[in-house]
LUMMAR-161239 format. One record per residue: residue number from 1; x, y, z of N, C-alpha, C in turn. Coordinates in steps of 0.02 Angstrom, whole numbers, always signed. Example, Ala and Ser with C-alpha at 12.3 -4.5 7.8 and 13.67 -1.06 7.14 Angstrom:
% residues 2
 num n_east n_north   n_up ca_east ca_north  ca_up c_east c_north   c_up
   1   +660    -284   +390    +615     -225   +390   +660    -165   +390
   2   +642    -112   +354    +684      -53   +357   +645      +2   +394
This chain:
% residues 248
 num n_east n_north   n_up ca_east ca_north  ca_up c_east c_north   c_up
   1   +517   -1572   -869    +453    -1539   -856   +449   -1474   -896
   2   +409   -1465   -936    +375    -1406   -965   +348   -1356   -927
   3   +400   -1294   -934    +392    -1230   -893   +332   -1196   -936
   4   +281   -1187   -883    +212    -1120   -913   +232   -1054   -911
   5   +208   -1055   -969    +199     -994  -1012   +156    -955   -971
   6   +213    -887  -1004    +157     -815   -959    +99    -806   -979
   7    +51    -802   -956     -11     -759   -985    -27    -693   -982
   8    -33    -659  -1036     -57     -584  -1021   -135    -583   -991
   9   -162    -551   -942    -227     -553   -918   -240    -470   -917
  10   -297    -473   -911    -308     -416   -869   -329    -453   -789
  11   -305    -392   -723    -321     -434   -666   -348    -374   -621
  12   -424    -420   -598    -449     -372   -558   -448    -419   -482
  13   -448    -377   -426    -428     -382   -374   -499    -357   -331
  14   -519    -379   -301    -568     -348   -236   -585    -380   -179
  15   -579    -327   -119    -565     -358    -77   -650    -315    -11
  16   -629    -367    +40    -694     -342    +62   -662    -283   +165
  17   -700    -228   +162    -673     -203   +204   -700    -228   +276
  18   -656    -230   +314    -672     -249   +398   -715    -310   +387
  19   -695    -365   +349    -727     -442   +346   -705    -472   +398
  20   -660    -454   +452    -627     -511   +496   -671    -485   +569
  21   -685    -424   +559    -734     -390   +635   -805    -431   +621
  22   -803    -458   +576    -898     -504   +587   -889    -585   +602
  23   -934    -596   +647    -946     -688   +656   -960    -719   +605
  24   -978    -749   +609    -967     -825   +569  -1035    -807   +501
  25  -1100    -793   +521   -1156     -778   +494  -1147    -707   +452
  26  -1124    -670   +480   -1086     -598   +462  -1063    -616   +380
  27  -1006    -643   +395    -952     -679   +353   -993    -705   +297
  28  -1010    -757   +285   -1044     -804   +274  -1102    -774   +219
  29  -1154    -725   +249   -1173     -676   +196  -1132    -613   +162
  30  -1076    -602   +198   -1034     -545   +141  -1027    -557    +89
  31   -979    -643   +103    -969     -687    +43   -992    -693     +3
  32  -1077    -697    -10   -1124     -720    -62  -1140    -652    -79
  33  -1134    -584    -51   -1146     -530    -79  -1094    -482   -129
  34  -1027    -517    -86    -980     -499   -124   -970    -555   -205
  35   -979    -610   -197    -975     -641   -280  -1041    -618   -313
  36  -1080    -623   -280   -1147     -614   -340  -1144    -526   -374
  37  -1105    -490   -333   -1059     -393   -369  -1038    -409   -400
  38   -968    -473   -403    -914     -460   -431   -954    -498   -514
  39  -1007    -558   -487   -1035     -603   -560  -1073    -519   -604
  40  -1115    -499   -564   -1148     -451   -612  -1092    -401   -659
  41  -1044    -374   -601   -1009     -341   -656   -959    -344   -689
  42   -963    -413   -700    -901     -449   -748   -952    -448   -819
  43  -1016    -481   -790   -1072     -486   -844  -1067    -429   -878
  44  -1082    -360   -850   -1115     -302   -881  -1048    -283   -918
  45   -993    -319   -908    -932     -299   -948   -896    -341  -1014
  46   -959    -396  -1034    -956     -426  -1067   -883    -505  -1038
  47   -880    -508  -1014    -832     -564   -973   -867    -610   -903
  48   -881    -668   -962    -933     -716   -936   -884    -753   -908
  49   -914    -821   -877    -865     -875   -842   -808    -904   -883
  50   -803    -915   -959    -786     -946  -1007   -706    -888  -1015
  51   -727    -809   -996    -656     -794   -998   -651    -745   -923
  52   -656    -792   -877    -623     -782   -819   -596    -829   -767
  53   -523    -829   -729    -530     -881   -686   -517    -829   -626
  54   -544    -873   -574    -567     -841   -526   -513    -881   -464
  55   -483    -849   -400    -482     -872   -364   -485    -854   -269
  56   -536    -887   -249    -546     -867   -203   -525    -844   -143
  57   -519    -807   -101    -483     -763    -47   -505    -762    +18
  58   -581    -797    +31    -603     -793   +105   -652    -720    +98
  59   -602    -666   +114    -636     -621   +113   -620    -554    +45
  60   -577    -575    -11    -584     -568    -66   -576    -596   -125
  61   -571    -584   -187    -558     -590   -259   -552    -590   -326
  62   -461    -631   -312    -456     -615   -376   -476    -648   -458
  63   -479    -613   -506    -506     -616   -555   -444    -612   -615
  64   -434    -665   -647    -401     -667   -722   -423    -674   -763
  65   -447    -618   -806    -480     -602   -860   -463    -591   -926
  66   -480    -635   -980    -476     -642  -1029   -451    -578  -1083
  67   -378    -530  -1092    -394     -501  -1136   -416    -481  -1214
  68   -471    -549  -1252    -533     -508  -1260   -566    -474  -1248
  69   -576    -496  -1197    -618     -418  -1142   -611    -338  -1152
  70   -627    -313  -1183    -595     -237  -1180   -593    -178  -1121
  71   -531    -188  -1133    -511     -152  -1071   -567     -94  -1030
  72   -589     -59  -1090    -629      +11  -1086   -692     -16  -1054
  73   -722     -76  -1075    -776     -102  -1045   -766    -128   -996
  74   -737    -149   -954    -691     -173   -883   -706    -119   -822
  75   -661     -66   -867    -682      +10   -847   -746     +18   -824
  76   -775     +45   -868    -852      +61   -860   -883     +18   -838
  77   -881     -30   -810    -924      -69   -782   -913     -89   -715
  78   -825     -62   -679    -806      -45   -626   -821     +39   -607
  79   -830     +85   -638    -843     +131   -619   -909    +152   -616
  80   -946    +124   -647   -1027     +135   -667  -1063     +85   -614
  81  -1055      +5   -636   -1109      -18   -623  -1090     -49   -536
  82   -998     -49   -528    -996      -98   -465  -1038     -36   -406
  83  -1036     +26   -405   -1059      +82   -347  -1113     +60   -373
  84  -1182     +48   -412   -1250      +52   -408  -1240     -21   -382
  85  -1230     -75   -399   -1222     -149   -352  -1233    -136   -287
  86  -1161    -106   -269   -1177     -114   -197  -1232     -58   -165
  87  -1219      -5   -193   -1291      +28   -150  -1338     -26   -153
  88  -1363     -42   -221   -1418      -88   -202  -1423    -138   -158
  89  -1373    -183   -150   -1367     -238    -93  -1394    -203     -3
  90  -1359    -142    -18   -1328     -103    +55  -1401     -62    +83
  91  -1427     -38    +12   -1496       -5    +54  -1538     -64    +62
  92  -1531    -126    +76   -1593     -186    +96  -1563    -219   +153
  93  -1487    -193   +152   -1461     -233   +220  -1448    -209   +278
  94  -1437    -235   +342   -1432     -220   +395  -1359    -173   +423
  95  -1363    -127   +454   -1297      -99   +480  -1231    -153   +489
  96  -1264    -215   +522   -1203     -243   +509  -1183    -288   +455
  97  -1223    -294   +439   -1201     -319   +369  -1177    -284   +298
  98  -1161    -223   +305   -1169     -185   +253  -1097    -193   +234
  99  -1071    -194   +172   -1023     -216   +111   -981    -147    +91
 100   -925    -161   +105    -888      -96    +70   -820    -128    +34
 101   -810     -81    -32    -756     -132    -71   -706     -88    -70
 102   -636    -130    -75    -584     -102   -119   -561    -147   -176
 103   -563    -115   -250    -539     -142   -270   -484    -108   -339
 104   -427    -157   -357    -388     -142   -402   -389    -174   -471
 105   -374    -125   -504    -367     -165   -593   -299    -147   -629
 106   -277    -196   -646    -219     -192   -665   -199    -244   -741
 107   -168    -242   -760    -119     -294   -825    -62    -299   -812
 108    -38    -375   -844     +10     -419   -817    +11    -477   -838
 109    +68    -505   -864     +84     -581   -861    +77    -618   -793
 110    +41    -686   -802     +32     -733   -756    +51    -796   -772
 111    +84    -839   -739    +107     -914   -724    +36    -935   -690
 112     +4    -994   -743     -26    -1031   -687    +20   -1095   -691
 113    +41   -1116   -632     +74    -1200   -614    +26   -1242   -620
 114    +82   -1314   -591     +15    -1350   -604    -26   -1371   -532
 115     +9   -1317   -483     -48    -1346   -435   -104   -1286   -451
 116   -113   -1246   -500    -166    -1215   -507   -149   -1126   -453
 117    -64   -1119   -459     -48    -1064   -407    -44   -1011   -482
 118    -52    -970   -457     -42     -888   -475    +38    -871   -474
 119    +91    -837   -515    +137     -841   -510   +149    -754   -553
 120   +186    -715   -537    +202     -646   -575   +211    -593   -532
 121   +259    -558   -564    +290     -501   -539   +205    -439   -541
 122   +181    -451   -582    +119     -403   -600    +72    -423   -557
 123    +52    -486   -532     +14     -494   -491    +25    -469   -400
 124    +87    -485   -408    +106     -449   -330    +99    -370   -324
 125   +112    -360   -375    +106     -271   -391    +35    -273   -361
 126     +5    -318   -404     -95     -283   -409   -102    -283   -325
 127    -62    -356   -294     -88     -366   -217    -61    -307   -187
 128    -13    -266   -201     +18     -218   -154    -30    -167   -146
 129    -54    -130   -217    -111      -95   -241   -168    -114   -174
 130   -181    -168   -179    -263     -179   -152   -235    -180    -77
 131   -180    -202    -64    -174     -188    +25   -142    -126    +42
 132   -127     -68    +14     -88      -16    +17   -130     +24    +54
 133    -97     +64   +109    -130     +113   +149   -164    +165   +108
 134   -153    +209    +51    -176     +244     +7   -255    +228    -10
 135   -272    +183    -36    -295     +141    -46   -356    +125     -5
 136   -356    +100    +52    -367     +101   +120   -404    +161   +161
 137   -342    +192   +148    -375     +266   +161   -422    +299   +131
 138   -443    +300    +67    -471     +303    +37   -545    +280    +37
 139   -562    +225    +56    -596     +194    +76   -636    +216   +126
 140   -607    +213   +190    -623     +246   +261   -649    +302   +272
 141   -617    +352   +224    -649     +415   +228   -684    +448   +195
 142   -726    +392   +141    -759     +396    +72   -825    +397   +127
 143   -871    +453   +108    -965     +425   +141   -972    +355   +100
 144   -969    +355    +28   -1003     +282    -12   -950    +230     -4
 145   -966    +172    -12    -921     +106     -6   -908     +88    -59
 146   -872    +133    -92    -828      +88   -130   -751    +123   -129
 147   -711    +105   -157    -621     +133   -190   -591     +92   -261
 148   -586    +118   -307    -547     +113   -358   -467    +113   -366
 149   -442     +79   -350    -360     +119   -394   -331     +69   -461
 150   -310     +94   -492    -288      +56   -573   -198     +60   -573
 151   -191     +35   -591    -122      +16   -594    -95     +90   -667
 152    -15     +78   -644      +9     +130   -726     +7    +131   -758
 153     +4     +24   -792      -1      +16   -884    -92     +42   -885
 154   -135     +20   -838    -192      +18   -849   -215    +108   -870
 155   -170    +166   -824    -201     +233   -843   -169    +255   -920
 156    -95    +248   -907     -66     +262   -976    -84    +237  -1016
 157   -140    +158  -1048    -153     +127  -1097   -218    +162  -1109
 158   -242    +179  -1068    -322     +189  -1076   -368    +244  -1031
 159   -344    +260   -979    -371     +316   -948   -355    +372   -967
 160   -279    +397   -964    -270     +462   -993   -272    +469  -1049
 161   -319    +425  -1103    -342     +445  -1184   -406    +471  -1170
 162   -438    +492  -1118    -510     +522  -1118   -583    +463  -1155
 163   -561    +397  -1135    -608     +366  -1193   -675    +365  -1178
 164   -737    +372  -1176    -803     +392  -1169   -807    +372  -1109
 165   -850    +396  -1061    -878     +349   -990   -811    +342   -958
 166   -746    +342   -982    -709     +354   -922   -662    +429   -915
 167   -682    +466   -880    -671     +526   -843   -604    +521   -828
 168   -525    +531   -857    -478     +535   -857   -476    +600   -798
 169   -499    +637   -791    -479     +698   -712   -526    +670   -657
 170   -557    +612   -658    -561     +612   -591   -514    +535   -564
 171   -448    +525   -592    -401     +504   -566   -358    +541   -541
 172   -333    +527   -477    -264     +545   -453   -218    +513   -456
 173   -165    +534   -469     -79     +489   -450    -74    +472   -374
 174    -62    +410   -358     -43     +420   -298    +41    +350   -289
 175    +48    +356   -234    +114     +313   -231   +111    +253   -184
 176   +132    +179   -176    +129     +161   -126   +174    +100   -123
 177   +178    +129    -43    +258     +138    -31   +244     +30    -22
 178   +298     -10    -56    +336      -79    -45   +355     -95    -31
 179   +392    -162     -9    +463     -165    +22   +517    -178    -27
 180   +476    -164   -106    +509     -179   -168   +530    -102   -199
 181   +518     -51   -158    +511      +19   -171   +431     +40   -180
 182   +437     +82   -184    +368     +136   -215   +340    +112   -269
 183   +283    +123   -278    +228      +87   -333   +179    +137   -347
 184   +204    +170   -407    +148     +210   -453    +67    +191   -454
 185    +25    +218   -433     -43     +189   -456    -95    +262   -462
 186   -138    +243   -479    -190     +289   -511   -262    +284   -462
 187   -275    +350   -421    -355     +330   -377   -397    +366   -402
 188   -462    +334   -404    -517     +351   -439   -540    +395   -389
 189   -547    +488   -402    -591     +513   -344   -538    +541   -295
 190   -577    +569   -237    -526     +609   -201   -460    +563   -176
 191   -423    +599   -162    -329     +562   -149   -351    +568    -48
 192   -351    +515    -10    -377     +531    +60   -305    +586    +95
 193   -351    +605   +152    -313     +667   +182   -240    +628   +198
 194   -225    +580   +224    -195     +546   +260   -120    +523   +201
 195   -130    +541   +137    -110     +509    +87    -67    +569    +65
 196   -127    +625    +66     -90     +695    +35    -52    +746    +67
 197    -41    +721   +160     -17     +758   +204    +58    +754   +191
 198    +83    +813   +172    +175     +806   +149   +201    +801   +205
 199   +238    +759   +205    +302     +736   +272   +320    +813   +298
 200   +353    +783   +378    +371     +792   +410   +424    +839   +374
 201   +467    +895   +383    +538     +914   +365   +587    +858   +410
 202   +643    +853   +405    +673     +816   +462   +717    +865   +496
 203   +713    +838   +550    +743     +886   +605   +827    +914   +590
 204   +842    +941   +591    +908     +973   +595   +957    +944   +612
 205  +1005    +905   +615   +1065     +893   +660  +1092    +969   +728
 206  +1112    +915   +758   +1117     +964   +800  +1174   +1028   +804
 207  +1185   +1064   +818   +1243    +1096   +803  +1305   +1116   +876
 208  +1345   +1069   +848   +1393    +1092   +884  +1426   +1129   +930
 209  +1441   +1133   +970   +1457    +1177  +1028  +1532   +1165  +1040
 210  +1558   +1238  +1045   +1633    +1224  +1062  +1640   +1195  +1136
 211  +1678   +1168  +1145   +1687    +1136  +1226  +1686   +1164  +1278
 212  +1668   +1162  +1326   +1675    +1253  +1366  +1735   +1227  +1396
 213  +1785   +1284  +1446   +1861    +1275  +1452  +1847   +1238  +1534
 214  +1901   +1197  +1530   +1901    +1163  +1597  +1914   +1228  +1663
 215  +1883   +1203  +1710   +1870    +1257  +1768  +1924   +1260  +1796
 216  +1948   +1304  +1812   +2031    +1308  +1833  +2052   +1278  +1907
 217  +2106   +1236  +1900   +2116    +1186  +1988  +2117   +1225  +2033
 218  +2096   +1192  +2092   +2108    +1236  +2140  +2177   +1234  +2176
 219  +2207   +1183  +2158   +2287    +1178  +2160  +2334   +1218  +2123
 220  +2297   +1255  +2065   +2339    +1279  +2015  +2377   +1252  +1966
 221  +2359   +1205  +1964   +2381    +1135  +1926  +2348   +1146  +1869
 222  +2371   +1151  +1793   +2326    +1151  +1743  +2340   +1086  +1706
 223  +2290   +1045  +1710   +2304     +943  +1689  +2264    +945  +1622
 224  +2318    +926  +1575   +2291     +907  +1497  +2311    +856  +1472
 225  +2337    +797  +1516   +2366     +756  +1512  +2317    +697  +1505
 226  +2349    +635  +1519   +2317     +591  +1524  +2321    +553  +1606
 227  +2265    +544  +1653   +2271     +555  +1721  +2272    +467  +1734
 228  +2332    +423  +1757   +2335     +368  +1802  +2298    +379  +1864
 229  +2282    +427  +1897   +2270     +410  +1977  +2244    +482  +2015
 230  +2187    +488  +2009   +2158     +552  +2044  +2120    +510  +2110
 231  +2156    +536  +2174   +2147     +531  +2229  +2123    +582  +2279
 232  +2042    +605  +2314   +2015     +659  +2340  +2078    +719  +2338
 233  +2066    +749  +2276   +2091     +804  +2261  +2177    +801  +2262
 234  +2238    +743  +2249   +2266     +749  +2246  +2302    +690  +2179
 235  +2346    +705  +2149   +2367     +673  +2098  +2428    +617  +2092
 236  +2397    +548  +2107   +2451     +522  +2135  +2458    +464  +2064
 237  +2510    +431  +2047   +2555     +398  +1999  +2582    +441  +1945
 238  +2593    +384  +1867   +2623     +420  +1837  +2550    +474  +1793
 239  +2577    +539  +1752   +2512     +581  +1735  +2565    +600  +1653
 240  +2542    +611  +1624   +2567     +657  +1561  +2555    +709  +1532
 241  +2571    +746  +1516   +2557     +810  +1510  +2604    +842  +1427
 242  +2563    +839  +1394   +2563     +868  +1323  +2644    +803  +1300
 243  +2643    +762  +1317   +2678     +707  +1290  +2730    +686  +1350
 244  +2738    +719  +1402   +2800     +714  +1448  +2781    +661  +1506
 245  +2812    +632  +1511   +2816     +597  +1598  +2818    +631  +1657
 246  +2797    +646  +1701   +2806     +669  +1750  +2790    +629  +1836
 247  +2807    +660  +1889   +2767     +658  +1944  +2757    +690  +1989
 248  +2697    +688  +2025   +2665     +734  +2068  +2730    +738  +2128
């Protein structure tokens, strides 16, 4: 059997917020509001059906995109046109129906198999990105519905060169935490409170206390031994005392 070849993609990721708190009808129209965002601004980024494969998530998706595509236009058409999308959807729709995104962009080699699965170290990255509390947070405490974060090759290749229409300072660094370690990523816009609150110090160990001295017998007996047989206040078998045998 012929092992597949990696593909370099670019991969965008979006996912839909609090999709599992709506019924069935809820659902059902997110869905068609969320692909007909993601069709327009693949369009306005020049990346038609012919160089994207798509696969579906329920309540998000991901996107493997052709790099022809230029990166910079990917960009700008996630930062520009996906926030005018959804306002537009959102000012005609109902409180409960209203659409809020997170989504991630990233690059990476991909395995497709042949049952048509997704396979890469870069793609799990992108999924960590899009489910990461940072991320999340971000989201929640944004007034508008949307969140951005870009992966490291994606800022170092192309964000921090200042290239037109994309605003290299209004990214932040942020981190998020894996069970593969920590994961560098880049958020578009404020870093949420919840993200930028510096830990805890950790508490001190405790410190030591010398022993306080045993309370003196009332027999006059001073016992540093090792005790066989303490009987209401009297000392009965064998006892030792700084290595010796003795008895009471």
């Amino acid at each position: 059997m012929t092992q597949p070849q990696p593909l370099f993609r670019h991969l965008l990721l979006i996912d839909t917020e609090r999709y599992s708190d709506r019924d069935d009808v809820q659902q059902a129209y997110l869905r068609r509001m969320l692909f007909g965002i993601v069709d327009r601004v693949l369009m306005s980024a020049g990346a038609d059906q012919s160089l994207c494969r798509r696969a579906d998530r329920g309540d998000a998706v991901m996107e493997l995109i052709d790099p022809a595509v230029p990166l910079t236009d990917l960009l700008r058409a996630l930062l520009r046109d996906a926030p005018a999308e959804l306002h537009a959807v959102n000012r005609l729709a109902a409180g409960s129906a209203q659409i809020r995104l997170r989504a991630v962009l990233a690059t990476g080699y991909v395995h497709i198999d042949e049952f048509d699965g997704w396979v890469g170290t870069d793609l799990n990255n992108a999924c960590r990105l899009l489910d990461g509390d940072p991320l999340r947070a971000a989201l929640r405490e944004r007034p508008d519905d949307y969140a951005l974060c870009v992966s490291e090759s994606v800022h170092s290749g192309i964000i921090a060169h200042g290239h037109l229409g994309i605003p290299k300072d209004d990214f932040h660094r942020i981190t998020i935490p894996s069970k593969n370690g920590p994961l560098p990523a880049w958020l578009h816009g404020p870093v949420p409170t919840s993200a930028s609150t510096p830990a805890p110090a950790a508490s001190a160990p405790p410190t030591s206390r010398p022993a306080a001295p045993n309370p003196a017998s009332p027999t006059g007996l001073d016992f540093r031994g090792t005790n066989h047989g303490v009987v209401a206040n009297r000392v009965e078998g064998s006892i030792t005392f700084g290595g010796r045998d003795g008895r009471a």
